[in-house]
BASEVEX-592604 format. One record per residue: residue in one letter; x, y, z of N, C-alpha, C in turn. Coordinates in steps of 0.02 Angstrom, whole numbers, padded with zeros to 5 digits, always signed. Layout:
BEGIN
AXYZXYZXYZ
...
% end
This chain:
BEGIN
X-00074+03117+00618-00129+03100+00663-00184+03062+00626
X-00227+03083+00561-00261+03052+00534-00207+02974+00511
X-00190+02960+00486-00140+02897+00472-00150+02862+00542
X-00130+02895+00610-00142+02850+00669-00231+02826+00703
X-00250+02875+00680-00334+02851+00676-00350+02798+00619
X-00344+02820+00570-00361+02740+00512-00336+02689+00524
X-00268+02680+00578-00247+02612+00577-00270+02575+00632
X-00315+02629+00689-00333+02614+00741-00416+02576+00700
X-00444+02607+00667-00522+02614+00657-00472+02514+00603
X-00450+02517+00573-00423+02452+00541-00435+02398+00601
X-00400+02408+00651-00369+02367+00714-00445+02361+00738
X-00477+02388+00737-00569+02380+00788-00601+02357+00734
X-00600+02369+00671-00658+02301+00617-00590+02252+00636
X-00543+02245+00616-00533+02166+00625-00544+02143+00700
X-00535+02176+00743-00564+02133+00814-00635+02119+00809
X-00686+02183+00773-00733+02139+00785-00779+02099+00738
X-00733+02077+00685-00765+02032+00661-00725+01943+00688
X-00673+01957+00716-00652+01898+00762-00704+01881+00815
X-00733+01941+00869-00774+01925+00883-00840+01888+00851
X-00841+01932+00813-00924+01866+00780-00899+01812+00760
X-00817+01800+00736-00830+01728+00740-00827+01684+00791
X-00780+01711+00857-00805+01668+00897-00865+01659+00941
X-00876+01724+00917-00955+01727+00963-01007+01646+00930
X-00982+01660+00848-01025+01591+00821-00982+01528+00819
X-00955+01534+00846-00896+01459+00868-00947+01447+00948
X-00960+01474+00960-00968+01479+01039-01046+01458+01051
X-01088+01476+01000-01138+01476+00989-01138+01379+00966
X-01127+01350+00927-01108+01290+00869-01069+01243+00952
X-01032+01259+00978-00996+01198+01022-01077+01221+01078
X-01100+01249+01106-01144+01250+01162-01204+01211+01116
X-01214+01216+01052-01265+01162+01034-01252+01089+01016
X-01180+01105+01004-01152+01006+00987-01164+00998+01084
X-01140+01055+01127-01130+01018+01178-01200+01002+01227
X-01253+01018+01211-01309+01009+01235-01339+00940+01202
X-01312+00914+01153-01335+00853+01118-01273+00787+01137
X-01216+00802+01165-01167+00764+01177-01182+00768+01250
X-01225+00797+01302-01240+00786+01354-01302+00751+01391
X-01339+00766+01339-01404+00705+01341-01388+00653+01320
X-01329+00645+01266-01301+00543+01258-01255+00527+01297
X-01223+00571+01345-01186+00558+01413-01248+00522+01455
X-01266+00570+01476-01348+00560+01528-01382+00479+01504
X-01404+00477+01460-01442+00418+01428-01395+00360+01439
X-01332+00347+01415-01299+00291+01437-01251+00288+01492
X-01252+00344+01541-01216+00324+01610-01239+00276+01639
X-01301+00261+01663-01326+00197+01696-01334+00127+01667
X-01311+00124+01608-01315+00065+01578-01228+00060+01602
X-01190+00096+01573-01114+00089+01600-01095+00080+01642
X-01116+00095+01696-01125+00089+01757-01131+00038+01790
X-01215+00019+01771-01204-00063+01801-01178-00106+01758
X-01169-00105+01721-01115-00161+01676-01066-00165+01702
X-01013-00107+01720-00962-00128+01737-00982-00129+01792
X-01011-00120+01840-01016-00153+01924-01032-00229+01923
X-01061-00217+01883-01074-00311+01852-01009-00365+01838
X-00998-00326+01806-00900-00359+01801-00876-00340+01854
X-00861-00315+01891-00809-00313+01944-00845-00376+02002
X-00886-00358+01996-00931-00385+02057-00931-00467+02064
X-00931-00486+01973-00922-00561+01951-00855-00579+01952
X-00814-00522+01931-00742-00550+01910-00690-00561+02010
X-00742-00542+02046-00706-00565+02115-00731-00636+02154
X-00773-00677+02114-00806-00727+02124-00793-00771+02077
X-00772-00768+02037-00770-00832+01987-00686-00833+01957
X-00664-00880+01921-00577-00890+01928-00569-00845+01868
X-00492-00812+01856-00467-00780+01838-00460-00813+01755
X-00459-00874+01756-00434-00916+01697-00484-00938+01659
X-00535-00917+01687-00609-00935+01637-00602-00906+01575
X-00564-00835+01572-00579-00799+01520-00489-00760+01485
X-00468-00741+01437-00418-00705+01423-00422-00654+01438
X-00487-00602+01443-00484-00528+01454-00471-00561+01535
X-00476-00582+01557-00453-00584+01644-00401-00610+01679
X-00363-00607+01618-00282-00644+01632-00246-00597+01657
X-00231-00611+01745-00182-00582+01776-00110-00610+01756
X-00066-00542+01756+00020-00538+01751+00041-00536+01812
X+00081-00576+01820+00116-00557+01881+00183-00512+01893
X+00193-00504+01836+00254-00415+01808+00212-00395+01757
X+00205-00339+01752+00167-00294+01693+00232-00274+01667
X+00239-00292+01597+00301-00292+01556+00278-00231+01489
X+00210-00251+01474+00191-00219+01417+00131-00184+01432
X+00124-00121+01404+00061-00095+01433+00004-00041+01358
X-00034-00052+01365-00073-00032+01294-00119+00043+01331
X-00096+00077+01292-00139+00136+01311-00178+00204+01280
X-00255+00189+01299-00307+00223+01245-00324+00291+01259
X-00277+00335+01219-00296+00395+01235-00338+00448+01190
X-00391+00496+01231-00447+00507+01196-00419+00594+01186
X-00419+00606+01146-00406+00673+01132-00468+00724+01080
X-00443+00770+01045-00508+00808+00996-00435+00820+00923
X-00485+00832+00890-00443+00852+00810-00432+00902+00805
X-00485+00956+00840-00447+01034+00855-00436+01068+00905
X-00400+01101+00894-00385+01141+00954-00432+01193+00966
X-00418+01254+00974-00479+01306+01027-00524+01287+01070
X-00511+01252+01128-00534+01217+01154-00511+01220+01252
X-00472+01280+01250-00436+01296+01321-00402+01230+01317
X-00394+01217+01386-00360+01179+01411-00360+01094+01419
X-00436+01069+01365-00451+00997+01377-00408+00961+01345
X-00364+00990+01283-00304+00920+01245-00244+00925+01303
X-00217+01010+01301-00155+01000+01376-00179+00966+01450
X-00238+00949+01442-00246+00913+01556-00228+00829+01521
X-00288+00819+01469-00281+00763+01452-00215+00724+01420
X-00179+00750+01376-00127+00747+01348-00060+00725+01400
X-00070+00796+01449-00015+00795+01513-00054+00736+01575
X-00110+00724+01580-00102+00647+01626-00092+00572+01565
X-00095+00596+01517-00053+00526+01483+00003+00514+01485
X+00045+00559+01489+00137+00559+01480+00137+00565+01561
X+00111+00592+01595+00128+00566+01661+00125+00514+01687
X+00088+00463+01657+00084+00376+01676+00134+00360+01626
X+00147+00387+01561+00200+00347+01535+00264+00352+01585
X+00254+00407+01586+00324+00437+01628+00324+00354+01689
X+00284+00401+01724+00267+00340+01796+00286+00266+01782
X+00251+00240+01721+00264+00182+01705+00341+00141+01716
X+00393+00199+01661+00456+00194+01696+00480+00157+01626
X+00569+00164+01636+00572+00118+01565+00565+00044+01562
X+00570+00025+01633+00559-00070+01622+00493-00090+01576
X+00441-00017+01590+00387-00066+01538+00365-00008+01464
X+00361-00085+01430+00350-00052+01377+00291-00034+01349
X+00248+00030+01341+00203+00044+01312+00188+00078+01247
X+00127+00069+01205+00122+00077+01157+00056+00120+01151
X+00036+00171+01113-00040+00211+01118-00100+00188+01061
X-00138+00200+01057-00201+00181+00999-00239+00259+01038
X-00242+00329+00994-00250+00373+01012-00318+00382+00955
X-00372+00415+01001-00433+00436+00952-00426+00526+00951
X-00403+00548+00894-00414+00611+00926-00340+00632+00892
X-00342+00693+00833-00278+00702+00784-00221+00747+00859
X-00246+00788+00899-00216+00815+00941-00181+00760+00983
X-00198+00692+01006-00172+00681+01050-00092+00611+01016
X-00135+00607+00945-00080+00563+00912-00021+00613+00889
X-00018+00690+00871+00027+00728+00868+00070+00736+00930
X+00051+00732+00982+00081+00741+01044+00118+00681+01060
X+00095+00618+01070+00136+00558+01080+00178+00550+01015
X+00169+00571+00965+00252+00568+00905+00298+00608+00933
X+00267+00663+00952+00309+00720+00985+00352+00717+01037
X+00337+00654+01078+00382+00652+01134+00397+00556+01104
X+00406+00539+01037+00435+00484+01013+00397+00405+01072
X+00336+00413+01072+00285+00367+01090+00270+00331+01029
X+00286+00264+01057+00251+00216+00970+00183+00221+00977
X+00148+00238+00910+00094+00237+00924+00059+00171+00877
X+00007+00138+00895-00013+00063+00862-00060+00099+00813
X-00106+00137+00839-00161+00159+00771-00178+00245+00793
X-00221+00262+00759-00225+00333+00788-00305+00334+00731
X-00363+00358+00763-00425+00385+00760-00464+00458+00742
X-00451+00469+00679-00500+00529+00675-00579+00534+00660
X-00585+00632+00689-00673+00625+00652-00725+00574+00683
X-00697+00568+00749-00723+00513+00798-00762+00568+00846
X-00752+00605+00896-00756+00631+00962-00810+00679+00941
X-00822+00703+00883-00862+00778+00836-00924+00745+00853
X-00958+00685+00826-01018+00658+00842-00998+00567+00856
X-01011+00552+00907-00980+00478+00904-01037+00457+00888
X-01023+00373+00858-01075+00327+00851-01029+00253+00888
X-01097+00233+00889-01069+00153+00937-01031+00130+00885
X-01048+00113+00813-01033+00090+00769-00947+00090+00740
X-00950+00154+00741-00863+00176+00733-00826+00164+00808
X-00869+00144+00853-00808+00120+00896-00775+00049+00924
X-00817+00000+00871-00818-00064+00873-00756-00075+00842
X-00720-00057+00780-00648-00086+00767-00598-00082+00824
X-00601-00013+00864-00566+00002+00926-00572-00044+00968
X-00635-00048+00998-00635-00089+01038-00623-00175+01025
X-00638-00197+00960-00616-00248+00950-00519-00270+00942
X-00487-00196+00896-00407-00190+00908-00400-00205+00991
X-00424-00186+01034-00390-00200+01098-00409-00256+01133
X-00462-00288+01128-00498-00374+01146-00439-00409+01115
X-00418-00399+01055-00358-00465+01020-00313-00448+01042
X-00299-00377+01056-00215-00360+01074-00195-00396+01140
X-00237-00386+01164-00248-00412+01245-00256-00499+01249
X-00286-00520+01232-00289-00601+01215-00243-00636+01194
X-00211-00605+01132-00151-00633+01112-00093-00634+01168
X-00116-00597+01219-00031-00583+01273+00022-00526+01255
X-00032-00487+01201+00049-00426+01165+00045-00375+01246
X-00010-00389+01289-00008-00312+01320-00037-00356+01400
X+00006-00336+01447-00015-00332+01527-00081-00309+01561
X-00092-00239+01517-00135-00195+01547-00146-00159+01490
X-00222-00138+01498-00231-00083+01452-00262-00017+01493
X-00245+00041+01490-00284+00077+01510-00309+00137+01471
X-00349+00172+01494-00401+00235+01457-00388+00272+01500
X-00392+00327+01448-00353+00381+01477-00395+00454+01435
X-00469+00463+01470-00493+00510+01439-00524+00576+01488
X-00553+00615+01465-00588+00681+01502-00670+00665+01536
X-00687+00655+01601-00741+00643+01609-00786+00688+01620
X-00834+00699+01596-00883+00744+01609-00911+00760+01684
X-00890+00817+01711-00921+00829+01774-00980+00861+01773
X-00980+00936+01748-01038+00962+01721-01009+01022+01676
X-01060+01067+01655-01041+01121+01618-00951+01159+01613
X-00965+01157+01699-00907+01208+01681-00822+01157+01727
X-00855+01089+01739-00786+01053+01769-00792+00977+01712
X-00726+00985+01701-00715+00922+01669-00638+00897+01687
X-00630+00817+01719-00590+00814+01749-00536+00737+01699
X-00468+00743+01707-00440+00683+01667-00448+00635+01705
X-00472+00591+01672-00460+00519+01713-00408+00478+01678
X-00401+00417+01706-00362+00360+01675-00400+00288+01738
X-00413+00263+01670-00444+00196+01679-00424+00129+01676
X-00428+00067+01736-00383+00016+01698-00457-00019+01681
X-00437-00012+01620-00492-00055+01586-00485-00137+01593
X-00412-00143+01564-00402-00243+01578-00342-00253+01611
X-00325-00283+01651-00384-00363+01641-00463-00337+01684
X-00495-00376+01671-00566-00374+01723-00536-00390+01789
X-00562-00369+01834-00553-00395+01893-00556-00338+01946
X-00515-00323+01997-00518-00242+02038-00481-00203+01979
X-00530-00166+01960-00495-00108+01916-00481-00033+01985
X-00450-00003+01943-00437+00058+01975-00453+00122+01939
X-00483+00184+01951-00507+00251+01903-00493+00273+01935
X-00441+00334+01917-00413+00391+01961-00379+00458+01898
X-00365+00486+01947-00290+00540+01890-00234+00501+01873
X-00203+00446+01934-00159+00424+01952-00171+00378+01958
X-00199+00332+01943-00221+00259+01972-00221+00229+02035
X-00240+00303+02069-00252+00293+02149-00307+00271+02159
X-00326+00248+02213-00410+00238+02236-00434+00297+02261
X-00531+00352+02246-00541+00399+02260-00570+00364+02299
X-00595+00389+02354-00643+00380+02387-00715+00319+02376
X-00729+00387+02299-00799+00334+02281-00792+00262+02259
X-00718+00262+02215-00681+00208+02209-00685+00141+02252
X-00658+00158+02320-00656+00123+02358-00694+00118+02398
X-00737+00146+02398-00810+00124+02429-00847+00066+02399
X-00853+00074+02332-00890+00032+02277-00840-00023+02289
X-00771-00044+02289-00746-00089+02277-00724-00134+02361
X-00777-00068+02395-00760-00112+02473-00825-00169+02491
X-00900-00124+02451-00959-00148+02444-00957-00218+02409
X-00908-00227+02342-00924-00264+02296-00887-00324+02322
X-00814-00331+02371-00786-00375+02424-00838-00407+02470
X-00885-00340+02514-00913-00391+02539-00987-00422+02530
X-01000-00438+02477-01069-00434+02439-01047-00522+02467
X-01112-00556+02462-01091-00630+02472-01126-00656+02448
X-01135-00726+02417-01174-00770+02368-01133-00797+02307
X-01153-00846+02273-01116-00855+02205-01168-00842+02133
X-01142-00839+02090-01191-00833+02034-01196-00877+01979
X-01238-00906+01968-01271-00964+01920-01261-00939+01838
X-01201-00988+01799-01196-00947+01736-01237-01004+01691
X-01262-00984+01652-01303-01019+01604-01311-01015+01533
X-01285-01033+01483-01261-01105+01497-01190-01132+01540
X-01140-01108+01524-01076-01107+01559-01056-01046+01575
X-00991-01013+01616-00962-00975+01636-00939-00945+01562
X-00907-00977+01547-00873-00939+01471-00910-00936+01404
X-00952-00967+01413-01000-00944+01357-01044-00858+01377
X-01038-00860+01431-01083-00798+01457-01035-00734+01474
X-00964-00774+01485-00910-00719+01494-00889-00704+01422
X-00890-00758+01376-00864-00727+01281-00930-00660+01289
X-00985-00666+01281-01034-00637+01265-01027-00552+01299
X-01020-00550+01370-01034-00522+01400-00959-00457+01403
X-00922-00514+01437-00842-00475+01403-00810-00414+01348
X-00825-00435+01295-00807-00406+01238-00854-00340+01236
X-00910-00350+01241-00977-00294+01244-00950-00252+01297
X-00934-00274+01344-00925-00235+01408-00865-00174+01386
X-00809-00218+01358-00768-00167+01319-00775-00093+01280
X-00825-00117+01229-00842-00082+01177-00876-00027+01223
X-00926-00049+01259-00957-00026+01289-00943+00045+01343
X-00871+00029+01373-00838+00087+01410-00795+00123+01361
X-00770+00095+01305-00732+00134+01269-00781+00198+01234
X-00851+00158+01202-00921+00189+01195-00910+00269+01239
X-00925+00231+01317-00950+00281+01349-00880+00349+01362
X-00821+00323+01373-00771+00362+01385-00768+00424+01310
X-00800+00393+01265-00787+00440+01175-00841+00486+01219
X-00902+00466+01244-00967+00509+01259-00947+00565+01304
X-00876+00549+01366-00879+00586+01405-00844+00658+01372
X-00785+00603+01331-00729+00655+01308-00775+00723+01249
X-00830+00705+01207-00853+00742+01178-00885+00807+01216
X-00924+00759+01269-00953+00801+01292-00899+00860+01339
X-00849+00856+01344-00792+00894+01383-00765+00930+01334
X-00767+00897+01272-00737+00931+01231-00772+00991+01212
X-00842+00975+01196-00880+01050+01169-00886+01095+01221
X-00879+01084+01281-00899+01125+01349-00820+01170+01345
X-00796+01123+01344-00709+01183+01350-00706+01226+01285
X-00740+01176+01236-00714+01250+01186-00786+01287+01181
X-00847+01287+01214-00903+01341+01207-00876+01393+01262
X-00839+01372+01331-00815+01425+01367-00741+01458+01332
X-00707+01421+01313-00656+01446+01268-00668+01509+01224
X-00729+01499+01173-00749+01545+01138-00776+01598+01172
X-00814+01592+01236-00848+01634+01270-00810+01680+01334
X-00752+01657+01327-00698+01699+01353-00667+01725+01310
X-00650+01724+01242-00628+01759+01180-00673+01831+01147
X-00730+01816+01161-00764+01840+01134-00763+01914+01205
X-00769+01869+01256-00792+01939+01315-00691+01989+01300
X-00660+01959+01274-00589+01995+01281-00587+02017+01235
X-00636+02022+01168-00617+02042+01102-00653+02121+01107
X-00701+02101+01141-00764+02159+01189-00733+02217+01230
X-00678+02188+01252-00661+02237+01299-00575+02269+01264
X-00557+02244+01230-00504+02252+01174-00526+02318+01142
X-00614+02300+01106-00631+02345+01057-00640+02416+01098
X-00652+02408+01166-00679+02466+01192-00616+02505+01196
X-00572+02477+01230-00503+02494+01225-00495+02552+01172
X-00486+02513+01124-00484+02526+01042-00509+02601+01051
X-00576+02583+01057-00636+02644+01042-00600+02707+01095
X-00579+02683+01131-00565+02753+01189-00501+02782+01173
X-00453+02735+01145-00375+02767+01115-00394+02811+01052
X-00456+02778+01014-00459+02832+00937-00501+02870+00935
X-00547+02869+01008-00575+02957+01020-00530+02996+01051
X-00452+02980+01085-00404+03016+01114-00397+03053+01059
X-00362+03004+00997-00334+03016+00940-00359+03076+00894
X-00421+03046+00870-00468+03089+00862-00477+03155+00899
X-00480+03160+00948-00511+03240+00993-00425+03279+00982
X-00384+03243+00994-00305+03269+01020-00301+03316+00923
X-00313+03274+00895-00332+03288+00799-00349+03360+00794
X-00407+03373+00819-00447+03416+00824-00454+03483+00871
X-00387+03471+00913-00387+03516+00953-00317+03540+00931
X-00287+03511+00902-00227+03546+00845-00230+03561+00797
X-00284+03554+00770-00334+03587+00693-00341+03669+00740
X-00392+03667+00773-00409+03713+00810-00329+03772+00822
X-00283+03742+00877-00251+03758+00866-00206+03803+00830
X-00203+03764+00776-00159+03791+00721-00191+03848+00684
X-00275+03847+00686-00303+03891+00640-00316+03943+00701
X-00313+03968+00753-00318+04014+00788-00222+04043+00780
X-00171+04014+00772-00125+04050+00754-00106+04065+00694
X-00149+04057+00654-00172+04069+00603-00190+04143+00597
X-00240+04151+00619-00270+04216+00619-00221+04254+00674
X-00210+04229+00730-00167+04291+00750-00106+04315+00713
X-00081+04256+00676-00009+04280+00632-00046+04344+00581
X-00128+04325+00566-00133+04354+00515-00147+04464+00538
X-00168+04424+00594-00184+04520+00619-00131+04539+00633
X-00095+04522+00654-00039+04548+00685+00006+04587+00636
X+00001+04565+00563+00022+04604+00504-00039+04659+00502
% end
């Protein structure tokens, strides 16, 4: 009995020093994630109208002004940017995100061929895993982003795309809804023109509202100096710019899933220990009432002589 109490009283310090660590895991992602939600907040409206800005232009002016706006008429090759995290404990944000990427590969089908440029060590392990070529792969990105580190990215996909290696590119990251919803998207980023943002590259609602508004908007717009001097300029930025904001959303999704992650670990490590505590006062009392026991037949063996 004592032997089954010490291994119990063993089993409750190691639960609860698991707890304190995730209690301080939990603590550390709710403060990255309160600082990755104010640089969500701060550049949604610049993202925003930028790209309403492009869509809005790219249905008014010709398709051939620019390379990022070169329509295919078969999508043969397809480039696709998927945003993932480097670690795991994090519930369920690398499996939603992970599983709507292979579901468009899937979808895609074998006639076309796609290739990944993955930010994020979880999500480039997963596309080797199901034998996805991958073009580059991104760490130590999503933890604290800067605009700065996301300019080679976004510049790798401006040439990939120009040169003609790729049909379509799309993004394929976690958008920030609020605290406790964060939802996968997939984005067609290029060509410019009617893009589509969905799970599925369906039209949502808000989708097609905005893109019913931006049809019937009417007027033309005055480029200055030329069309393509203002589309080089404007173009490429615009890129960087959503790839920018998609790293902002995915962080910010990222620390929220794993501060509730930890904060569901922690409430089960809680109720584990109590567990614990109530099996090794069984243990304990059951101990003690066979001590008892034994020493009351004790003494009767002994009178009885």
């Amino acid at each position: 009995m004592a032997v089954q109490t010490r291994a119990i009283k063993r089993r409750i310090k190691s639960v609860t020093n698991t707890r304190k660590i995730t209690k301080a895991m939990e603590l550390v992602a709710a403060s990255k994630m309160r600082k990755a939600v104010g640089a969500v907040s701060a550049s949604r409206p610049y993202s925003k109208l930028a790209w309403d800005t492009v869509l809005s232009v790219g249905g008014k002016i010709d398709a051939t002004l620019h390379p990022l706006m070169r329509q295919s008429g078969k999508v043969e090759n397809v480039l696709i940017l998927l945003l993932a995290s480097d670690r795991g404990l994090a519930g369920g944000y690398n499996t939603n995100v992970i599983k709507s990427a292979i579901n468009e590969i899937r979808r895609l089908g074998d006639s076309v061929k796609s290739q990944t440029i993955c930010i994020g060590k979880r999500g480039a392990d997963a596309m080797r895993r199901i034998k996805q070529p991958v073009l580059a792969s991104f760490t130590e990105i999503t933890n604290n982003p800067k605009f700065e580190e996301i300019l080679p990215i976004g510049k790798m996909i401006i040439n990939e795309f120009s040169d003609g290696k790729y049909d379509k590119v799309l993004l394929v990251y976690t958008d920030f809804v609020s605290a406790i919803s964060q939802k996968p998207l997939i984005l067609e980023l290029l060509p410019f023109g009617v893009q589509k943002k969905s799970e599925e590259l369906g039209e949502t609602s808000e989708d097609k509202g905005g893109q019913k508004k931006t049809k019937e908007e009417k007027g033309d717009y005055t480029f200055e100096p030329t069309p393509r001097e203002v589309l080089d300029k404007m173009l490429p930025r615009l890129v960087e710019t959503m790839v920018y904001q998609a790293v902002l959303e995915a962080a910010a999704s990222e620390h929220s899933s794993r501060m509730f992650a930890m904060r569901s670990a922690s409430e089960n490590a809680g109720e584990m220990i109590d567990d614990l505590s109530f099996t090794f006062n069984q243990a304990r009392q059951a101990g003690i009432t066979q001590e008892i026991a034994e020493i009351s037949s004790g003494k009767a063996a002994l009178e009885a002589k």
